[in-house]
C-alpha positions in Angstrom: 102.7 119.2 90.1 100.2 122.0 89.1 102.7 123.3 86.1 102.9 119.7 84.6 99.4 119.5 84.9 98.7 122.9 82.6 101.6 121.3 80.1 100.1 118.4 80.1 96.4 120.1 79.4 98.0 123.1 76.9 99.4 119.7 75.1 95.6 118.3 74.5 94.4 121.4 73.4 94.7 122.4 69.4 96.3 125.8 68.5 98.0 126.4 71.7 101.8 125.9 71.9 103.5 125.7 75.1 107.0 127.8 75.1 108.1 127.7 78.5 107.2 126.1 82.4 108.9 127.8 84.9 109.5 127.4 88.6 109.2 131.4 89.1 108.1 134.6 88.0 111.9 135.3 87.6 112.1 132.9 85.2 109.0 134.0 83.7 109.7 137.5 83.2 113.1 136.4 81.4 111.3 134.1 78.9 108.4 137.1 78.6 112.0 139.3 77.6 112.7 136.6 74.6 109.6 135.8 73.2 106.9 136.5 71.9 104.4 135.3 74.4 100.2 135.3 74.0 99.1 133.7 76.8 100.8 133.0 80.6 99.1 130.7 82.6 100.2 132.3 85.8 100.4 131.5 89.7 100.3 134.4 92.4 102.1 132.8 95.2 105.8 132.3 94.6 109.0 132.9 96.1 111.3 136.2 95.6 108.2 137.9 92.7 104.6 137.3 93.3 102.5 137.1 90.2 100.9 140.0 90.8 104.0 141.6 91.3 105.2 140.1 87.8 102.0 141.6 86.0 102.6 144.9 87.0 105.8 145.1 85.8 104.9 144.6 82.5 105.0 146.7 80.2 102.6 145.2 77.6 100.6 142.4 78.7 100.0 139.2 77.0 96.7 137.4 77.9 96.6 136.4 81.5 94.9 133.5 83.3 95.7 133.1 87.2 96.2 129.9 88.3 95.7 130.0 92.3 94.6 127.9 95.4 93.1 131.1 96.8 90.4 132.7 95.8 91.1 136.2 97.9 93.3 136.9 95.3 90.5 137.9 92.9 89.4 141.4 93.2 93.7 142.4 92.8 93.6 139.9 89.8 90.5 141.5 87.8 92.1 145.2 88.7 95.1 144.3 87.2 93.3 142.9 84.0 93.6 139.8 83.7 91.6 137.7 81.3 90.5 134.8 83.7 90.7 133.6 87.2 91.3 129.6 87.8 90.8 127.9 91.5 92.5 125.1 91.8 92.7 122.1 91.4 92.2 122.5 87.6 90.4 120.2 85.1 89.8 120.2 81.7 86.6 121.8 81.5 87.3 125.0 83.5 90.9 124.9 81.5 88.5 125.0 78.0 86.4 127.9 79.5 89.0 130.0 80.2 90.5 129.2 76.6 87.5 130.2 74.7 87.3 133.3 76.9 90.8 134.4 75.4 89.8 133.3 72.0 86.9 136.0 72.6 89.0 138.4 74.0 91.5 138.3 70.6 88.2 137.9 68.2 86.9 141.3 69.7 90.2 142.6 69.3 90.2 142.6 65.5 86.9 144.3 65.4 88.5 147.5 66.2 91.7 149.3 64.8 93.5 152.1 65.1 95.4 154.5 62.7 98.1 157.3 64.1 94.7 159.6 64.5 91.4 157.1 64.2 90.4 154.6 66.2 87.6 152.5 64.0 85.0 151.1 65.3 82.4 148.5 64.2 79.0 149.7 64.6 76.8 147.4 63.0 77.6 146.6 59.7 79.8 149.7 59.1 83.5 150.7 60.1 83.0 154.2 62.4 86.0 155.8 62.3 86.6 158.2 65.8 89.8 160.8 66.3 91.1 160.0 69.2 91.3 163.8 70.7 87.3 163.2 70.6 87.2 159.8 73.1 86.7 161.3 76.6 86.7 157.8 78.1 86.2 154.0 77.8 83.7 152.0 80.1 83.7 148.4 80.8 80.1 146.8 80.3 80.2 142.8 80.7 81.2 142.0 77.5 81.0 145.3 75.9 82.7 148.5 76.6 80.5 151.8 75.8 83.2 154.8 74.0 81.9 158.0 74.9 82.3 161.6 73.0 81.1 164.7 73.9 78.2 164.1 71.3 77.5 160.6 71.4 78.1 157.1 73.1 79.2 153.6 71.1 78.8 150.5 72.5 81.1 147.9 71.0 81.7 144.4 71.8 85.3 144.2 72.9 87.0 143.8 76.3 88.9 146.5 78.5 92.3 144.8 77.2 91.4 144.9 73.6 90.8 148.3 73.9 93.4 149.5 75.9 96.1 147.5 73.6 94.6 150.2 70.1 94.3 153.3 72.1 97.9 155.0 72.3 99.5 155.0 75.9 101.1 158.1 75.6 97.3 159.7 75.9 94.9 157.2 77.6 94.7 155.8 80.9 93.6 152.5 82.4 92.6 154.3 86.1 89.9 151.6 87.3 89.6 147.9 85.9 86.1 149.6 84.5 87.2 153.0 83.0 90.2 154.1 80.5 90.5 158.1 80.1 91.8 160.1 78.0 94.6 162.0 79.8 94.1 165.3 78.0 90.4 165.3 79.3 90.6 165.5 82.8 89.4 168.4 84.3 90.0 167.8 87.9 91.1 164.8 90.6 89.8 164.4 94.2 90.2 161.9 96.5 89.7 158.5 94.1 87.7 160.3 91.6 88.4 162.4 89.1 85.9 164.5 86.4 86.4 164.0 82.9 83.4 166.6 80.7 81.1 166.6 84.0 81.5 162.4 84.7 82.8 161.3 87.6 84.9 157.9 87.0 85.8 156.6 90.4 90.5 155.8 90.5 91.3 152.0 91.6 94.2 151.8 94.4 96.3 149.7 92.2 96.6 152.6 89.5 96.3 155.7 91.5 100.3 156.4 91.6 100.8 156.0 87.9 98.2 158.0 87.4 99.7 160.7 89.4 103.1 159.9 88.0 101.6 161.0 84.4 100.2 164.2 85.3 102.5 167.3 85.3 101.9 169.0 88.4 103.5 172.4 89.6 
């Protein structure tokens, strides 16, 4: 009932397409595998693959709204990034919220791009362009994040997403829903914290054993 009810309200809304409904997050991840998906309006509770489960086994993540009758799932939901959190039963106006919330999300995206060394940055009226061996760290502020150097600080209106998705993988780290590092800046790790240029940024559960799987350790 609850995925005709999103087809039905996708349908009614302008600019959005819908691809696929599917029974499971089997099914899911195999239509994720074919196309090229921006949005998944996604359950958590579901036989054989929880939607958790099917978030963090993506590799890339499309926008992500959680569609659930509980609301305990929340604080796992938000670690894991997604871009809203729906109780249901759903109705238009909470669907339309969470829609414009994306459409923020991808507008704040395209405020900021990257090059092979650059990330740039708009800072008021001008394009700031940052190498990315300078970024120590990302921090989530509402709807801001704050980009911090050893010499200064840039707040820029973007979300965590939009930022993780123009900083390379390969040398930054989401390792909290609030904070994104930059791997080769790390000076030590204890307990869930670790140090990066004398701040403390504080390690999430859900992302403390990737982490450790992309250090090299003796």
């Amino acid at each position: 009932m609850t995925r005709k009810i999103m087809e039905n309200l996708v349908n009614q809304t302008e600019d959005l397409d819908c691809v696929a409904t599917c029974p499971d997050a089997i099914a899911a991840a195999n239509v994720l595998r074919k196309e090229a998906i921006d949005l998944i309006f996604l359950d958590v509770e579901m036989p054989q693959m929880t939607g958790l489960e099917l978030i963090e086994s993506m590799q890339k993540k499309p926008h992500i709204v959680l569609v659930t009758s509980k609301e305990k799932y929340a604080v796992s939901a938000f670690d894991l990034d997604v871009t809203d959190y729906i109780v249901k039963p759903v109705d238009y106006p909470r669907f339309l919220k969470a829609i414009n919330k994306v459409a923020e999300q991808i507008k704040s995206a395209s405020e900021i791009s990257g090059t092979g060394e650059k990330l740039f940055i708009k800072v008021d009226s001008q394009l700031v362009g940052l190498r990315l061996e300078d970024i120590l760290m990302v921090e989530a502020m509402a709807d801001y994040v704050r980009i911090f150097t050893r010499e200064k600080r840039y707040t820029v209106y973007s979300s965590m997403k939009g930022m993780a998705n123009k900083l390379p993988q390969d040398q930054f780290m989401r390792v909290h829903r609030s904070h994104i590092v930059n791997l080769r800046h790390i000076d030590s790790i204890e307990d869930n914290t670790l140090v990066v240029a004398g701040h403390l940024i504080p390690v999430g559960v859900t992302y403390q054993k990737h982490l450790m799987g992309r250090l090299k350790m003796l």
